[in-house]
C-alpha positions as CSV (number, residue, x, y, z in Angstrom):
1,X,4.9,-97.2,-22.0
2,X,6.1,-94.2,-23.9
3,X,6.1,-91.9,-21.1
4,X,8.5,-94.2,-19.0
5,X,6.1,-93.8,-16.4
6,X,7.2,-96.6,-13.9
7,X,10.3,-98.9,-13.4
8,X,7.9,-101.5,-15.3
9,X,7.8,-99.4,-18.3
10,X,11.8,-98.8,-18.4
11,X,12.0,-102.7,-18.0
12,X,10.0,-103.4,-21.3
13,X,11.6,-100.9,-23.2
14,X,15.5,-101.8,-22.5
15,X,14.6,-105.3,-23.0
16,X,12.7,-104.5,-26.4
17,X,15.8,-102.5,-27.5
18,X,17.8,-104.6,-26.4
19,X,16.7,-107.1,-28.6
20,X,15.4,-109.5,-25.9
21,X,11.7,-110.7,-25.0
22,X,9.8,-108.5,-22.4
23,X,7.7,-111.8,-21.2
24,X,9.2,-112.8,-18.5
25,X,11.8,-115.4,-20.9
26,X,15.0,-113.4,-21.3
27,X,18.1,-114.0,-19.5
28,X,18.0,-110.3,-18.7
29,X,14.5,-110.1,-16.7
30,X,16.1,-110.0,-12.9
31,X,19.5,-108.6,-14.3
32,X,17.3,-106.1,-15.7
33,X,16.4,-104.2,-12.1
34,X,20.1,-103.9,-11.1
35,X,21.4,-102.6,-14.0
36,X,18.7,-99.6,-14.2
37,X,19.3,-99.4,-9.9
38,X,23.2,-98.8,-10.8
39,X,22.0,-96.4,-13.3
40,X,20.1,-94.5,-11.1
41,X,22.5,-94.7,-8.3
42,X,24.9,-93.1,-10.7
43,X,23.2,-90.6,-11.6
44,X,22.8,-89.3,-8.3
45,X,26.3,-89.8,-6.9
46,X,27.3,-87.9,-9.5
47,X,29.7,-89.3,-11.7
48,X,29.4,-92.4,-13.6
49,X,31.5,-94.4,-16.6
50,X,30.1,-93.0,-19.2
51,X,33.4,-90.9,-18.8
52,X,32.2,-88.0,-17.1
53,X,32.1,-86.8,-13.6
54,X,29.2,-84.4,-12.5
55,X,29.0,-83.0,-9.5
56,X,25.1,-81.5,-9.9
57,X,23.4,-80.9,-7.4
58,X,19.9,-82.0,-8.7
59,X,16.8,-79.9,-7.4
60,X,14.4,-83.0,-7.9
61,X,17.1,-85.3,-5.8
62,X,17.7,-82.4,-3.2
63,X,16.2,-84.1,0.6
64,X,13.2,-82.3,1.4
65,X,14.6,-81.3,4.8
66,X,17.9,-80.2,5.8
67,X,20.3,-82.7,7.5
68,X,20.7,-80.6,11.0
69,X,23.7,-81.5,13.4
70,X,24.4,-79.8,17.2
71,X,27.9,-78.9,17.7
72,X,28.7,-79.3,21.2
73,X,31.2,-77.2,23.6
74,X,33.5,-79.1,25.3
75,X,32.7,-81.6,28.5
76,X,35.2,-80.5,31.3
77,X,33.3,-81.3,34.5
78,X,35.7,-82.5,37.4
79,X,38.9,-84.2,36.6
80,X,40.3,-87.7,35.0
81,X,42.2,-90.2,36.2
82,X,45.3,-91.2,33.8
83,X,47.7,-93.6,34.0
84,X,51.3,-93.6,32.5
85,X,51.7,-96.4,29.5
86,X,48.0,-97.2,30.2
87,X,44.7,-96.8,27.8
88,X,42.4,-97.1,30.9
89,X,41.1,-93.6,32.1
90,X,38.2,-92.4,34.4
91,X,36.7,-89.3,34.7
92,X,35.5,-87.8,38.4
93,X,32.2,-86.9,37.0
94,X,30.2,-89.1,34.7
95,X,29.0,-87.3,31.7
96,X,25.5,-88.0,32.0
97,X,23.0,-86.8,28.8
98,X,25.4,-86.3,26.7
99,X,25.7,-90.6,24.8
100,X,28.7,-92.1,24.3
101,X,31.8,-90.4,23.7
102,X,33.6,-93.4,21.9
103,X,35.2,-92.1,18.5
104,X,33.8,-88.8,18.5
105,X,35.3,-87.2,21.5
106,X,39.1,-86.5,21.6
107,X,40.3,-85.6,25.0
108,X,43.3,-82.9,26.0
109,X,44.6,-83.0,29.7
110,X,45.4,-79.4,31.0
111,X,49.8,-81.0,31.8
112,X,50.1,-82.5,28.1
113,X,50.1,-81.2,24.4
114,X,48.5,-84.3,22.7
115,X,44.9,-85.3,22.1
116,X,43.9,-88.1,22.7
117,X,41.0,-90.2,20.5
118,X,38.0,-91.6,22.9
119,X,38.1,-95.5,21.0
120,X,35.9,-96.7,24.2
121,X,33.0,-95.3,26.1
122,X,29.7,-96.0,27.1
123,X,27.2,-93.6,27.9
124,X,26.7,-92.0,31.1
125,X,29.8,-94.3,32.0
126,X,32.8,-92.7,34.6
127,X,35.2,-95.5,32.5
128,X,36.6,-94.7,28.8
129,X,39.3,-96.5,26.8
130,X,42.0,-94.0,24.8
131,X,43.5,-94.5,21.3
132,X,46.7,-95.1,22.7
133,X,49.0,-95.5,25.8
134,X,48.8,-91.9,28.2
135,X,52.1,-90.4,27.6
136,X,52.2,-87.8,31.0
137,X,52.7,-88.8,34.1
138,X,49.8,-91.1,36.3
139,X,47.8,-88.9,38.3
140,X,44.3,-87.0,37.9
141,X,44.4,-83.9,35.7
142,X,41.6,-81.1,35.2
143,X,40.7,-81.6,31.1
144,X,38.7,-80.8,28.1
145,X,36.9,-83.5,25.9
146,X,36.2,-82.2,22.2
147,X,33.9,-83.5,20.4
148,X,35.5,-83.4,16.9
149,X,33.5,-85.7,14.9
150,X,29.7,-85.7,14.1
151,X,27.3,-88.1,12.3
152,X,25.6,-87.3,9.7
153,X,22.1,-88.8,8.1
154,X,22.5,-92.0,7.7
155,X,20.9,-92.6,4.0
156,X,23.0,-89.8,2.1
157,X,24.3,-90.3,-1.4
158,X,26.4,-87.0,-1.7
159,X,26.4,-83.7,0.2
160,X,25.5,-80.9,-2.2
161,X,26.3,-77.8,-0.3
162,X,28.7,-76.4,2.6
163,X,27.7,-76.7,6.1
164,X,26.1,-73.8,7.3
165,X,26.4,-72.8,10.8
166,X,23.6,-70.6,12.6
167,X,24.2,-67.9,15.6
168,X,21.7,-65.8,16.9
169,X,24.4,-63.0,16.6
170,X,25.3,-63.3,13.2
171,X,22.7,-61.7,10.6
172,X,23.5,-64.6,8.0
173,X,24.9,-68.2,8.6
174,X,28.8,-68.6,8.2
175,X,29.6,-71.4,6.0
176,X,32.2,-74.1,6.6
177,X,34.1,-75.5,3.5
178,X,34.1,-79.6,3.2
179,X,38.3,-80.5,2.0
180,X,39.8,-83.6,1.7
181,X,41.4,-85.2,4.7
182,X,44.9,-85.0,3.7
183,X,44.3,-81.1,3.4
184,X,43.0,-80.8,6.8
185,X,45.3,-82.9,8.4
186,X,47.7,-80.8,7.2
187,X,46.1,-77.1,7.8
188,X,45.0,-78.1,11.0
189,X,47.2,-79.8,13.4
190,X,46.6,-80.2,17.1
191,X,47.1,-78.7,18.9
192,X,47.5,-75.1,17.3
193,X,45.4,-75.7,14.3
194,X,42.5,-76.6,16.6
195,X,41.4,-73.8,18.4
196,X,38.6,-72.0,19.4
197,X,36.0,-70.5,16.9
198,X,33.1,-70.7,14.4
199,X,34.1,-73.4,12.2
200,X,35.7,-73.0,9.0
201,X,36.4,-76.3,7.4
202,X,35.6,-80.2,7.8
203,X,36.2,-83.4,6.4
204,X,35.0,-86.9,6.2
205,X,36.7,-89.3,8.1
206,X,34.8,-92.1,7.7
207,X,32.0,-93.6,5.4
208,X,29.5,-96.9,6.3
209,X,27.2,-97.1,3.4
210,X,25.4,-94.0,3.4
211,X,26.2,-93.2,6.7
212,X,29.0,-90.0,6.9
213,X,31.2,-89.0,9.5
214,X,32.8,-85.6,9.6
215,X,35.6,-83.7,11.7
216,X,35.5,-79.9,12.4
217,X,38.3,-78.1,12.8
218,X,37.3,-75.7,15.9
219,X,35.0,-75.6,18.8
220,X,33.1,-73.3,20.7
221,X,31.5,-72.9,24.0
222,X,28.1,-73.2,22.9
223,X,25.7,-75.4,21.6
224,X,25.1,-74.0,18.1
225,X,23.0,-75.6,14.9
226,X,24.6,-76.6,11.4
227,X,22.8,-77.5,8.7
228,X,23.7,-79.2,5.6
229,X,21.8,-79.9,2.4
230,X,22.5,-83.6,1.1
231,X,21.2,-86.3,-1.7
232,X,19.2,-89.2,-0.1
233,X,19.6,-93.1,-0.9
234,X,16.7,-93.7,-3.4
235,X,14.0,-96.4,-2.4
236,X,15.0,-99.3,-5.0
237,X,13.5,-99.5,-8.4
238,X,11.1,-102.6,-8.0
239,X,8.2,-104.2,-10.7
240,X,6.2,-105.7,-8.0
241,X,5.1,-103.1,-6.6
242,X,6.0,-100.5,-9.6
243,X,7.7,-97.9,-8.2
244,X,8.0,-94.5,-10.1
245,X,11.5,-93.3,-10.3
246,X,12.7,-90.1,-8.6
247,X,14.1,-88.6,-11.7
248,X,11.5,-86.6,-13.7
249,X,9.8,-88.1,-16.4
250,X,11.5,-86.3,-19.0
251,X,14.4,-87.6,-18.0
252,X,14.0,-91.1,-17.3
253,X,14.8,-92.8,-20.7
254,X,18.6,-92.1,-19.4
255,X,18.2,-95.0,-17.1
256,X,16.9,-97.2,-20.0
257,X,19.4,-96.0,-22.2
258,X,21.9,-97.0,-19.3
259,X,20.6,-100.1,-18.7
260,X,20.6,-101.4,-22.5
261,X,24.3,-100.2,-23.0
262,X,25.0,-102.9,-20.1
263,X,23.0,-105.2,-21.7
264,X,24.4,-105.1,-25.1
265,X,27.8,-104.8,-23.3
266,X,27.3,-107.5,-22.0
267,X,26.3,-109.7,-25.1
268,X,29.2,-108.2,-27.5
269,X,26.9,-106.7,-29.1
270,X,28.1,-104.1,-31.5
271,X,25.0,-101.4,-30.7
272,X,26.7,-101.0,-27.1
273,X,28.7,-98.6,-28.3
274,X,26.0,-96.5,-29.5
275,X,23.9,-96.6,-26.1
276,X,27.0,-95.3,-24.8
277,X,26.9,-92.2,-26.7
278,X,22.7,-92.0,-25.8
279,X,23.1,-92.3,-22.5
280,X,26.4,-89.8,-22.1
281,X,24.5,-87.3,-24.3
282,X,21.6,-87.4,-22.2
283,X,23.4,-86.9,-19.2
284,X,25.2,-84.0,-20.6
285,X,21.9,-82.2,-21.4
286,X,20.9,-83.3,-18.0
287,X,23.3,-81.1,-16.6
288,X,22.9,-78.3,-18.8
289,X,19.1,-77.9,-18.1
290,X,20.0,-78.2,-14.7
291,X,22.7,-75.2,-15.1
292,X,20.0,-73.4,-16.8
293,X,17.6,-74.1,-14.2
294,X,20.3,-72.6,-11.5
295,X,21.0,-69.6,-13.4
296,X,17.1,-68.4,-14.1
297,X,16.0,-65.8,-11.9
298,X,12.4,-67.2,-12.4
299,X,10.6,-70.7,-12.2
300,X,10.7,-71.3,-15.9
301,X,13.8,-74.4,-16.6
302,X,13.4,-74.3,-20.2
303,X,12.9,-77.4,-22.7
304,X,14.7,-80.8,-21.6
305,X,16.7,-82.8,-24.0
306,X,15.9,-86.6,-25.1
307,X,18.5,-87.1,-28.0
308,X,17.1,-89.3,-31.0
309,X,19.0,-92.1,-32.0
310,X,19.0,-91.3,-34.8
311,X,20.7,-87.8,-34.3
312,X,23.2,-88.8,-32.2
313,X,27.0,-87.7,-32.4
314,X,29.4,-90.5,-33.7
315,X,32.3,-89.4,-31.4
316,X,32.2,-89.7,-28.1
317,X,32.7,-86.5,-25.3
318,X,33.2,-86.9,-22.2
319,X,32.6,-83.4,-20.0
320,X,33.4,-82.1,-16.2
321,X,31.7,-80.2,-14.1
322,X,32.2,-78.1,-10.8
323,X,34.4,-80.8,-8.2
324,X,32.7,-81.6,-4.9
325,X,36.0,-81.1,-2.6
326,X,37.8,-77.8,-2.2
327,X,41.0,-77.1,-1.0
């Protein structure tokens, strides 16, 4: 049990220090699994309440593959069909291959100056529903559909690096800054801040557990690929079967420590306060060894941290790292 192998072995442990019966009797055994699942999920999202925020970008967490997006050029084949006041368009051509535009798509008639969100569509379909009544006259205008906004993986926890967009005439990938919406909306207005060009920045527009959607702010011609380098969802810590958690082994006693905090939180009980301390001071030299790790030009990380409770600091210290967002 000492090497906090699997979720089973973190179980006993923050029960035993916790002061409550590993058998099966306490009034912590299913409780148990959440609170060392929040622990974890912490951990990776990067911040947590043991008053720090951490944006690390953990090698060991880091998806195996990529996340890989296609931008698209624009879809401008014949004409649409628009009608003054109305929401109810059609295009002349049916935009076959190419899915369902519906809230990814925002659509620009070659007679008006306003874009115009795609809320309706179904693939392959001639018929689309806009965002909000046409403002131009009714009539059938030549056009250009955008698509803006992309899905991303659909199990991510955090992004951990800018999107990185690949051309086969550019010797390196350009790089395309992730800033808050509020700072895009505002730097990029349509329709002069959306223009044609490699991308520069994007933003997340919308969020549905785990699943990300973002909004460039320029498009191009051309299909071109963007990667993007992410934190998965973990797979749940479970006893039946016991699962081994994804964070190394040196390093799993934080989840324990986080685990028996909540417990003795939970009870009044006046040791919370020093679980507290355990598990903020083995976060801290978390990140540290992981700023170490960053920095070496080799594959050697250097010694990982487990702080003794019986060497702990009496004060609490909360720390900050790099932010995620730019701006």
């Amino acid at each position: 049990m000492a090497n906090f192998t699997t979720t089973s072995d973190l179980k006993s442990y923050s029960l035993k220090k916790a002061g409550e019966p590993d058998d099966g009797s306490s009034d912590y055994d299913s409780e148990i699994l959440e609170f060392l699942n929040l622990m974890l999920f912490n951990v990776l999202a990067g911040g947590s309440e043991y008053d720090q925020e951490f944006g690390v970008p953990w090698a060991w967490a880091k998806s195996r593959n990529p996340g890989v997006i296609t931008f698209e050029p624009p879809y401008e084949t014949g004409t649409v069909s628009l009608t003054n006041g109305s929401t109810a368009g059609t295009f002349s051509d049916a935009p076959t291959g190419l899915g369902s535009f519906a809230n990814s798509y925002q659509l620009k008639t070659s007679d008006t100056s306003e874009f115009y969100i795609l809320t309706a569509h179904i693939a392959d379909a001639v018929g689309f529903t806009l965002d909000g009544p046409f403002l131009g006259k009714t009539g059938s205008y030549t056009f250009r559909a955008y698509k803006t906004d992309y899905a991303l993986a659909s199990n991510i926890v955090r992004l951990i690096s800018p999107f990185r967009v690949y051309r086969s005439s550019y010797m390196h990938p350009s790089e395309v800054a992730l800033i808050e919406r509020n700072a895009f909306d505002r730097d990029f207005p349509k329709p002069n801040g959306f223009v044609q060009g490699v991308p520069t920045h994007a933003t997340i527009i919308y969020e549905d557990d785990g699943q990300l959607y973002v909004r460039f702010n320029r498009w191009m011609d051309e299909q071109i690929r963007v990667e993007y380098d992410f934190i998965p969802i973990p797979a749940a810590l479970t006893i039946a079967p016991d699962v081994t958690p994804i964070i190394p082994r040196e390093d799993r006693i934080v989840l324990a420590y986080g685990a028996i905090h909540m417990i003795l939180e939970d009870k009044n009980d006046d040791r919370a306060d020093r679980y507290f301390q355990l598990t903020q001071s083995k976060l801290h030299s978390m990140v540290l060894a992981n700023q170490k790790q960053m920095r070496n030009t080799n594959l050697t990380t250097g010694a990982m941290i487990i702080p003794r409770e019986d060497q702990l600091n009496r004060f609490r210290r909360g720390f900050f790292a790099g932010d995620y967002f730019s701006d």
